[in-house]
N, C-alpha and C positions, 0 to 999 in steps of 0.2 A: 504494500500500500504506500500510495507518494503520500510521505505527513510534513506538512507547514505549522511550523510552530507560530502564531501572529504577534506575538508580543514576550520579549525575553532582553532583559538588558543586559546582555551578552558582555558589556566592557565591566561588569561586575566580578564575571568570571575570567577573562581573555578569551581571546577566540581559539587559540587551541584548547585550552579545558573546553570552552565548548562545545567546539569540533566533535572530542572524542565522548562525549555524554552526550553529541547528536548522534555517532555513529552506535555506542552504545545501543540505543533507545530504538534507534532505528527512523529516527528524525530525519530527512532529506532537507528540507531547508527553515529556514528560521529569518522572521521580520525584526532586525533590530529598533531597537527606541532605546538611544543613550541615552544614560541616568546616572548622574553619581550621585547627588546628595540634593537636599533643598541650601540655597542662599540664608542667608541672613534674614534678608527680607521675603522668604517665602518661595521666590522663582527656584527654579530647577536648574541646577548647574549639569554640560558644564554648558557654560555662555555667557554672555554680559551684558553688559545695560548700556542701551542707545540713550545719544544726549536728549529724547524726547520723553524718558522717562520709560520706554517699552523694554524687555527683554529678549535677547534673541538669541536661543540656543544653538547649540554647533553639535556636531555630531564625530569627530575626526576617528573615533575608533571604529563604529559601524560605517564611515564612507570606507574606511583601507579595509575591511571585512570583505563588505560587497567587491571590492575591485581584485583583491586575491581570490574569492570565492566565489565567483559570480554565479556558481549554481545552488551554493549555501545559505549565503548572505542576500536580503533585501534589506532596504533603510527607510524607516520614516523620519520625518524632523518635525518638532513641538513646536508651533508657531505663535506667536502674540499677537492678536488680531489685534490689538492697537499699533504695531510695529507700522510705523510710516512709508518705511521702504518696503514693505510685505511683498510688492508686485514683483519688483529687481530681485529680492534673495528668493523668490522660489522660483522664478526665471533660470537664476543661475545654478539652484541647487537642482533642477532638470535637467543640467546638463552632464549631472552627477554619476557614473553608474550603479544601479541598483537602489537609484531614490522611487518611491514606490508612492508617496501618500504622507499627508497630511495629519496632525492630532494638536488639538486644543482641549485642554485641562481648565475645569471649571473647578474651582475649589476656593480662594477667599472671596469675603462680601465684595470687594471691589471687582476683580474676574465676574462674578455673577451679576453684578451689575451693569457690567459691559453686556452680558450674554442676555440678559433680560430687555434690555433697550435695544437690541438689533445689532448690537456692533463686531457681529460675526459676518456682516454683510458684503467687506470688502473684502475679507480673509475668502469667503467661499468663490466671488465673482474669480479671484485671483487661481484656485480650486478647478472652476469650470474651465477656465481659460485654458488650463493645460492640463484636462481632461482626470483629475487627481481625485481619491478617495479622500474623506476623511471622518478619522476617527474621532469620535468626541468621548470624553470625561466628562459626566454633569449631575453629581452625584445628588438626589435629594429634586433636580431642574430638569428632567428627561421632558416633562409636560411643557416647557418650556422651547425645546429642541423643535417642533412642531413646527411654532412661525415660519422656520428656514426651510423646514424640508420640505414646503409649502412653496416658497421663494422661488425655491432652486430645486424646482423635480431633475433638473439634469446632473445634480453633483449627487455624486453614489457617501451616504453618510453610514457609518459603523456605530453604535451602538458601544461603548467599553464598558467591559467589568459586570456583564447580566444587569446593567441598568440599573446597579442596584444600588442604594443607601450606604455610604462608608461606613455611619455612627448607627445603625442595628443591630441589634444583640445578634451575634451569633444564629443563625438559623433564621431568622425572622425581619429580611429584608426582604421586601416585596418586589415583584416582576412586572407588576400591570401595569405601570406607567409606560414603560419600554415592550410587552405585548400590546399593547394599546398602538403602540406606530408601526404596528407590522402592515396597520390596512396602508401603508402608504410603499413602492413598490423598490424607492430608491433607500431603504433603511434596510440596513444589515444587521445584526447580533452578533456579538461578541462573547463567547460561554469562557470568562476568565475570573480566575477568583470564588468558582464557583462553592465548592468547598468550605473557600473563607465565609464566605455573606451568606450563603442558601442552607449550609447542611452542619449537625449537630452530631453526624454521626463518622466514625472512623473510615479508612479504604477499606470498600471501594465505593462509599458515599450514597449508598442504595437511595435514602432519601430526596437526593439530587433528580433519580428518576422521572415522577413525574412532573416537575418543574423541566427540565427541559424540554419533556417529552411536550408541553405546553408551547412551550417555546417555538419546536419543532413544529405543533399543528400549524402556529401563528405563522411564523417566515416561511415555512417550507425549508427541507437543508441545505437548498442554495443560497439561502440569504443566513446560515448558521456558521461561526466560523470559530473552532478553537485554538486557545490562548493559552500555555501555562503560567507567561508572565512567574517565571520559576523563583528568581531572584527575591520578588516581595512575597510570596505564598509557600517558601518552604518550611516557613515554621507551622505549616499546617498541614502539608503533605511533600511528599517527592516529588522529582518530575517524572519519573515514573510513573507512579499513582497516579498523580492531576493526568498523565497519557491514557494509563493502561484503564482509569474509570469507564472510558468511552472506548477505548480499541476494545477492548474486552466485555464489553457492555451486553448480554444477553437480552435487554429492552431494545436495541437498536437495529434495524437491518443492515447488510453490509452495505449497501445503498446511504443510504445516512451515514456510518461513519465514512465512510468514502468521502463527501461534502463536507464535513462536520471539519474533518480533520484533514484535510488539505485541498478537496477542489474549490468551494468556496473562497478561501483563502487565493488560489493559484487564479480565480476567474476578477474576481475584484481588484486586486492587484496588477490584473494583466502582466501574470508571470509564468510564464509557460514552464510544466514540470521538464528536468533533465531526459533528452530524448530514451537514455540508458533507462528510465524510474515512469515512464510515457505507460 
């Protein structure tokens, strides 16, 4: 089976430990999103801050991933939809290989305050322009994500982290705001962290069942794409586990996890699997 990991911050580990915990697993390729740490003031390092007050992240260990690995490695970049120059740096970062897509993180009152008033609006036109996915984070503001995908039925939008609640108790972060946007045709799912926010129960997360499986009715498993996002979720399980929940999943047809775990991924992305993995 060709499996696409969508979200792993891969310069946490280096790219050869991830390499061989890809080849381990039986991973074919994996979407990087650089992360070291939060800033001082909240922004996501690494990257720095424009004289306009915006933030703008850099990616340098997932772009030399992608360009050694081009059939391992893809890369998104974290954008600030306030960033002035927004249009020029994703201009240039297309020219990047194995730049793949877009993500904006909605998380203090000021981010949600931009997100609330529209002001993802140049961030996406810039999006359409060069045909790019994007990923949103909007924990708690999914009902919110609407307006745009409204806007802009032509930008393909992701869904992160099962749409769910960061600050819910364990087990009891809810889905329905994010199945709720499935009736619209350009919204994808993201099953990452599922584990963390959905299930109270050990591998291989039985309880996770039918909440996907809901999931599953809503998007259908072309628009389902799994995540381990390994790095922030192993104090809750492996990446093993967070894999083998779903590879191994006796609820799922192989049809499903086929989409689940990496054609979804490979069609949104427009990344075609290694002809060898085809």
């Amino acid at each position: 089976m060709d499996i696409v990991d969508a979200q792993v911050h891969a310069n946490m580990l280096g790219t050869e430990i991830t390499l061989a915990i890809m080849d381990a697993l039986g991973i074919q390729s994996l979407l990087f999103d650089e992360f070291d740490a939060p800033a001082d003031d909240g922004r996501l390092l690494p990257g720095y801050r424009l004289p306009s007050g915006a933030f703008r992240c850099v990616g340098p260990n997932a772009e030399a991933a992608a360009i050694a690995h081009p059939d391992r490695f893809a890369f998104l970049m974290r954008v600030d939809p306030t960033d002035p120059g927004i249009q020029s740096w994703v201009e240039t970062l297309t020219a990047a290989p194995g730049f793949k897509a877009l993500r904006s993180t909605i998380f203090t009152p000021a981010e949600g305050a931009v997100f609330e008033e529209g002001g993802l609006d140049g961030m996406l036109k810039t999006a359409h322009a060069h045909g790019l996915p994007v990923f949103i984070t909007c924990p708690g503001r999914v009902r919110q994500l609407e307006q745009y995908v409204q806007r802009f039925p032509d930008v393909q939008f992701v869904i992160d982290h099962c749409g769910a609640a960061f600050d819910a108790p364990r087990g009891q972060a809810s889905i329905d705001d994010a199945v709720a946007m499935a009736k619209y045709p350009n919204v994808a799912y993201k099953w990452a962290h599922a584990a963390t926010f959905l299930s109270t129960e050990p591998y291989p997360f039985t309880d996770l069942d039918p909440k996907l499986r809901r999931a599953l009715d809503a998007f259908g498993p072309q628009r389902v794409m799994w995540a381990s996002d390994y790095t922030m979720t192993r104090h809750r399980a492996t990446w093993a586990e967070t894999l083998f929940s779903i590879r191994d999943s006796p609820s799922l047809s192989e049809d499903e996890k086929v989409w689940i775990l990496g054609g979804t991924a490979r069609r949104i992305l427009k990344w075609p699997a290694p002809q060898a993995s085809s």
